[in-house]
TITOR-904182 format. One record per residue (C-alpha): residue number from 1; chain; x, y, z. Coordinates in pm, whole numbers. Layout:
<nodes>
(node NUM 'A' (X Y Z))
...
</nodes>
This chain:
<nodes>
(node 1 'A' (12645 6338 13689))
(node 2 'A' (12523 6055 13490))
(node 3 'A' (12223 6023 13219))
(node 4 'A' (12106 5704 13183))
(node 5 'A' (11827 5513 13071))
(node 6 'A' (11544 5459 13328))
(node 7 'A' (11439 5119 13476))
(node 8 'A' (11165 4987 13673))
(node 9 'A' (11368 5050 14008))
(node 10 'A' (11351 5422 13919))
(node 11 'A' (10987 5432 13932))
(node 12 'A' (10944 5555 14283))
(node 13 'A' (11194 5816 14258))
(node 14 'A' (11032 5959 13938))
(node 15 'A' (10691 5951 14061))
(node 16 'A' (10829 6164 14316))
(node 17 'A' (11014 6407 14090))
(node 18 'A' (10663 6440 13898))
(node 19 'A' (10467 6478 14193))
(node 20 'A' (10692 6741 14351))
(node 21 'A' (10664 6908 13951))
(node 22 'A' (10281 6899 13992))
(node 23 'A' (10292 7067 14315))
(node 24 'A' (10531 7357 14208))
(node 25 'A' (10328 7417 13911))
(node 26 'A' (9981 7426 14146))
(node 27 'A' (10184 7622 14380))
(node 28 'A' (10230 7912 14059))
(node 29 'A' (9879 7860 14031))
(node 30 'A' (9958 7705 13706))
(node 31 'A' (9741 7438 13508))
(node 32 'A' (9960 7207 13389))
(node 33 'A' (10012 6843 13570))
(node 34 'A' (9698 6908 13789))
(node 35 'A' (9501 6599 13655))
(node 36 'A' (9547 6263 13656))
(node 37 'A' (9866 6284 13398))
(node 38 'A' (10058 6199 13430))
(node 39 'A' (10010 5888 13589))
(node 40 'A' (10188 5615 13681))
(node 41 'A' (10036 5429 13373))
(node 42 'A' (10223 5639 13178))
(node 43 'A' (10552 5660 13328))
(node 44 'A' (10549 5262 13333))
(node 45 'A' (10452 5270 12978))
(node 46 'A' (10765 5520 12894))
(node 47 'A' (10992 5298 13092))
(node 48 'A' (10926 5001 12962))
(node 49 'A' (10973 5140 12588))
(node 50 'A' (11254 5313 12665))
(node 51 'A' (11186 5637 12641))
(node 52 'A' (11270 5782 12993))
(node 53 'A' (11592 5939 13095))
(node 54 'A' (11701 5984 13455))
(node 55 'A' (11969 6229 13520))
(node 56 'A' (12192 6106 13818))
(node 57 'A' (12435 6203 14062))
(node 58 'A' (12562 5953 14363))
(node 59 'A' (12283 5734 14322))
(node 60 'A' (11980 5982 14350))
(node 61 'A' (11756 6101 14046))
(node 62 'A' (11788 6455 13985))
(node 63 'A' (11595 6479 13700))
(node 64 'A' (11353 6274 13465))
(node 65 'A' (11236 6336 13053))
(node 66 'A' (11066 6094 12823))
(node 67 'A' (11267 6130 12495))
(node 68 'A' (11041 5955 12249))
(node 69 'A' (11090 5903 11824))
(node 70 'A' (10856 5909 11585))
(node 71 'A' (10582 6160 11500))
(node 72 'A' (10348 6288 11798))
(node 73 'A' (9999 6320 11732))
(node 74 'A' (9954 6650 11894))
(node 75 'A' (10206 6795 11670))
(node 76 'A' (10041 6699 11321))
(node 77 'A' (9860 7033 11322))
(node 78 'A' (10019 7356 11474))
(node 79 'A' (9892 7722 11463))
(node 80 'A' (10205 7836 11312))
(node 81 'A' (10464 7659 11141))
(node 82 'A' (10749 7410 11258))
(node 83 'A' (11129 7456 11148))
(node 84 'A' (11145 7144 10954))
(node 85 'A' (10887 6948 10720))
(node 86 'A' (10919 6577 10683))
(node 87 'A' (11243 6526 10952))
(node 88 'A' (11248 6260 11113))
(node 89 'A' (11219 6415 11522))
(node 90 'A' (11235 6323 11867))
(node 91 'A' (10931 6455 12118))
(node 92 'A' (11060 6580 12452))
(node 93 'A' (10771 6546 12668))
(node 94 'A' (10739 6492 13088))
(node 95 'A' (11010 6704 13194))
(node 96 'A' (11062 6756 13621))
(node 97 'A' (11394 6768 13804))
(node 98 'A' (11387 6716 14210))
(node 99 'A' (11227 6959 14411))
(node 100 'A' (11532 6962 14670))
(node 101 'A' (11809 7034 14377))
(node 102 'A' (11620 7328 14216))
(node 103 'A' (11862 7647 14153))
(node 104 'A' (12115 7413 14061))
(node 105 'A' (12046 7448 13635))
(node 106 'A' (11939 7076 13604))
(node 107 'A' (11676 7089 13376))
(node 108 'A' (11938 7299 13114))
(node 109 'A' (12203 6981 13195))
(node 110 'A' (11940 6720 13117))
(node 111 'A' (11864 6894 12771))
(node 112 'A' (12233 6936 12699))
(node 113 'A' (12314 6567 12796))
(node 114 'A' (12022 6455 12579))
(node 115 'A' (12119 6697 12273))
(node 116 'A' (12471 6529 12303))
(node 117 'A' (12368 6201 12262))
(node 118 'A' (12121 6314 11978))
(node 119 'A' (12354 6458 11816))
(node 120 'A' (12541 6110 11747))
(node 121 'A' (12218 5986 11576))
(node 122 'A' (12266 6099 11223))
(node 123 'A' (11911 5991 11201))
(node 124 'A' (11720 6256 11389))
(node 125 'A' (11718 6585 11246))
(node 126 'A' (11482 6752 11491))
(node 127 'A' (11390 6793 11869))
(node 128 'A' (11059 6885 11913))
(node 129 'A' (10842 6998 12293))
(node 130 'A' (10580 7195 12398))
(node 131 'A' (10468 7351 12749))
(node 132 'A' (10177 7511 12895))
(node 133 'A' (10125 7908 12843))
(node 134 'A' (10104 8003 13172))
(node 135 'A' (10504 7799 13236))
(node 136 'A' (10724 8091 13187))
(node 137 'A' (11021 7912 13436))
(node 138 'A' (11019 7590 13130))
(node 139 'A' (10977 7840 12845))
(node 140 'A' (11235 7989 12977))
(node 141 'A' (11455 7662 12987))
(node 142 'A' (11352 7577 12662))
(node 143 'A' (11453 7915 12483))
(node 144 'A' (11790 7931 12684))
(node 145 'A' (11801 7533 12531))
(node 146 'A' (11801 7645 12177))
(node 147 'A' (11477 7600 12072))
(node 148 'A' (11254 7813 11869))
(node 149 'A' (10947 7912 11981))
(node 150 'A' (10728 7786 11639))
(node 151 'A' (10344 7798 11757))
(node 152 'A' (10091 7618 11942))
(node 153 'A' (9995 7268 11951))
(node 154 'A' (9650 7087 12085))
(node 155 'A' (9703 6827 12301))
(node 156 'A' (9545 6485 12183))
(node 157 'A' (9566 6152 12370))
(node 158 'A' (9627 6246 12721))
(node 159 'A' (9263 6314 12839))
(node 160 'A' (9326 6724 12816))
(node 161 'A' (9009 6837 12648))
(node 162 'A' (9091 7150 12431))
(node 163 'A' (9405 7230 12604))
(node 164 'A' (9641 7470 12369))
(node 165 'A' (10073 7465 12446))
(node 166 'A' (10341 7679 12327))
(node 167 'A' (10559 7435 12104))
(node 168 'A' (10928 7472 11973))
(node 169 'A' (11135 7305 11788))
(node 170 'A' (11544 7223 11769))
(node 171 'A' (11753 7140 11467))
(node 172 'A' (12000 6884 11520))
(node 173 'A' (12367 6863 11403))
(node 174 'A' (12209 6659 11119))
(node 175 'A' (11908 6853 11012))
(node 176 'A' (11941 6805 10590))
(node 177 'A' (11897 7112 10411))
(node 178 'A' (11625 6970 10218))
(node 179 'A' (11402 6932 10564))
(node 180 'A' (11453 7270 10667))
(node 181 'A' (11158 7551 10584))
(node 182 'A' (11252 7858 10477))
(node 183 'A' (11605 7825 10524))
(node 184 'A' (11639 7788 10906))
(node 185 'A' (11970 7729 11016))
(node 186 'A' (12119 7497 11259))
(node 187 'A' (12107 7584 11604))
</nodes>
């Protein structure tokens, strides 16, 4: 199993990953991905600035995340409190792993693979995602992840009018002492 950055040849497969995502979450009667986003505008837009990830085995896409740096306008205001003030972060945002390899733990690979290589960037002190309140399976994958559940976020900028997610927050290897609030620890 391989992570890699995405390319343009990867589209189809990812739209497929996301729209197989979209259907499992409408199947749990769950609001999240039942819209237009996200689009195909958007996953050309994250492949093209390098932001998506593909996890890969034998030349099929099990899994898909946009890893993107620098600060995310839906977390600038939280109803609670993050871990770290003024770190610079990564956002973890479109997350879906192939319908026909579910069971198999791949969303908890693609985090780990992801942390690994974040963990080499002595520059990012903090991993940062949010999910919808009614996704217990990817709150789930995100606790087991290391994260800390830290509040809720409003989601700005993707057409979602008024819609609320859980967020949470990682440290890194390289979270500085100074960026930490009340004294978290590393994870």
């Amino acid at each position: 199993m391989l992570l890699r950055q995405a390319t343009m040849a990867d589209l189809p497969q990812i739209e497929s990953i996301i729209r197989d995502g979209r259907q499992l979450l409408a199947d749990q009667n769950i609001d999240q991905w039942q819209g237009t986003y996200p689009g195909t505008s958007v996953l050309v837009d994250d492949i093209h600035q390098g932001f998506t990830v593909v996890l890969e085995e034998d030349n099929e896409i099990l899994g898909t995340a946009a890893v993107i740096p620098g600060e995310d306008v839906s977390y600038r205001q939280i109803e609670g409190q993050w871990l770290t003030k003024d770190a610079p972060y990564l956002a973890i945002h479109r997350v879906a792993v192939s319908s026909h390899h579910h069971g198999r733990g791949l969303a908890g690979e693609l985090f780990q693979r992801v942390f690994d290589q974040i963990d080499h960037a002595k520059d990012i002190e903090a991993i940062r995602i949010d999910t919808h309140p009614d996704n217990k399976a990817m709150q789930h994958i995100i606790k087991k992840n290391g994260f800390t559940e830290t509040g809720m976020v409003k989601l700005l900028g993707m057409d979602l009018d008024n819609v609320k997610d859980f967020a949470y927050e990682r440290l890194t290897a390289n979270t500085k002492a100074e960026h930490k609030v009340q004294g978290e620890t590393v994870q």
